[in-house]
C-alpha positions as CSV (number, residue, x, y, z in Angstrom):
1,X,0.0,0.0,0.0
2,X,1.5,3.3,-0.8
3,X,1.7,6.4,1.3
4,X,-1.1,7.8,-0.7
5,X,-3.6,5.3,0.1
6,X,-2.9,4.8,3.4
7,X,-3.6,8.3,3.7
8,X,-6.7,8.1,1.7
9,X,-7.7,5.1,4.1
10,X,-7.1,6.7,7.3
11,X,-9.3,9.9,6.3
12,X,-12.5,7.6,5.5
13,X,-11.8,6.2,9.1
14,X,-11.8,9.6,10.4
15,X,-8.3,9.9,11.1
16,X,-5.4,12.5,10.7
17,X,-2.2,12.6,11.4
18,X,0.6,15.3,11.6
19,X,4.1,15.6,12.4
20,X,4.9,18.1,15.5
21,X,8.1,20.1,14.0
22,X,11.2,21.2,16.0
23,X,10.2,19.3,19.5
24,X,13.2,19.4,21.8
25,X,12.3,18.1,24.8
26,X,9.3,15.4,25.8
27,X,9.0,15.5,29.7
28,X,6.6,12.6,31.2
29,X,5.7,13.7,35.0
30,X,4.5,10.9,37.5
31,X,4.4,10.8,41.4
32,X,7.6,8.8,41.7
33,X,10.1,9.7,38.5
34,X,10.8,11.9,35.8
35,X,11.3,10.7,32.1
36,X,13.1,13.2,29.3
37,X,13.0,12.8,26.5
38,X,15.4,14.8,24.3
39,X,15.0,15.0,20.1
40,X,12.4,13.1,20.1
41,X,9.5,12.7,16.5
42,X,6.5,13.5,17.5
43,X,3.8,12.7,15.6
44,X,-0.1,13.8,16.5
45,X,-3.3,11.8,15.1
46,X,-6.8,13.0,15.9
47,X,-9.5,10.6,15.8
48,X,-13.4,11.6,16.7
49,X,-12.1,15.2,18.6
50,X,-9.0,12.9,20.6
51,X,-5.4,13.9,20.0
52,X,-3.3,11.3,20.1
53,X,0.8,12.0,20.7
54,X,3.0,9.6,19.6
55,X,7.0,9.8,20.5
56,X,9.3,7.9,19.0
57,X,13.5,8.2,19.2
58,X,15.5,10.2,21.6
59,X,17.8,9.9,24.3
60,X,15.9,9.0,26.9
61,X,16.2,10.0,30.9
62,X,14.9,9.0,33.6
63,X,15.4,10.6,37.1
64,X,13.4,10.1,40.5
65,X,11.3,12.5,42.1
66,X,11.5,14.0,45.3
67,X,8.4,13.4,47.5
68,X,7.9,15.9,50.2
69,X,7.0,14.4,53.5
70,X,3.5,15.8,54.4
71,X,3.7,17.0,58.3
72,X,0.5,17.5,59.7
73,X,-0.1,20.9,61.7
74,X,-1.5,19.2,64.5
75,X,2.0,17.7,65.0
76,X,3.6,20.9,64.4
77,X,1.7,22.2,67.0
78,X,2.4,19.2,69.4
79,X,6.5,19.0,69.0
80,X,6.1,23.4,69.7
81,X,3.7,22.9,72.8
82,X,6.0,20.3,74.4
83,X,9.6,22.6,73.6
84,X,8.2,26.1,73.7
85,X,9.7,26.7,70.3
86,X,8.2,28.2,67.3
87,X,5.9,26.7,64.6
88,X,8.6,27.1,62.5
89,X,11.4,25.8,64.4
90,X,8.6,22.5,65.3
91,X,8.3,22.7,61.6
92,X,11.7,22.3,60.0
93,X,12.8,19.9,62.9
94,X,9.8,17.7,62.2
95,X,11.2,17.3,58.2
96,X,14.3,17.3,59.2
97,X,13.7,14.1,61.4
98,X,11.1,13.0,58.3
99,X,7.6,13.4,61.1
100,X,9.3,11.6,63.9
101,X,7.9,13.2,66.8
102,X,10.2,12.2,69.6
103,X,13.1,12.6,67.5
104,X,12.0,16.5,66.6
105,X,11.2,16.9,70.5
106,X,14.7,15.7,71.6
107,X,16.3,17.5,68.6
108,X,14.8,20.9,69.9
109,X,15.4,20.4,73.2
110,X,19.0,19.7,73.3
């Protein structure tokens, strides 16, 4: 099948599809990790109003993200009740000893 057809073929189905000129850079976000994707093709087909992306080549990397421990306030508030310090000071002691409570109390009291 030439080009032709096939393009002829995928308009009666409905479907287009473009190239995406001068992409540098394809970054894929999750909770846990990072993936770039450097010179990469991208191609876009649109089928009943959906865009689809596909990437193809590339250097690929991957790097993992940093997850920020959530501190609640209510243990901010306990670690400054029982040292008399600051919210703040409770605060960056609790991340500092990643929400252990007894750790961030003795950490601020010595």
């Amino acid at each position: 099948m030439s080009s032709r057809e096939a393009r002829r073929m995928m308009k009666r189905m409905g479907l287009s599809m473009d190239a995406m000129p001068d992409v540098e850079k394809v970054v894929i976000k999750t909770i846990s990790k990072e993936l770039t994707i450097e010179d990469p093709e991208v191609a876009i087909m649109e089928m009943q109003g959906q865009k689809i992306f596909q990437v193809t080549g590339g250097k690929i990397t991957e790097k993992v993200a940093e997850t920020k421990l959530a501190i609640p306030e209510e243990d901010v508030r306990l670690v400054s009740d029982q040292t008399g310090k600051s919210l703040e000071e409770a605060r960056k002691a609790l991340e500092e000893c990643e929400g252990d409570l007894a750790k961030a109390i003795l950490m601020l009291q010595s």
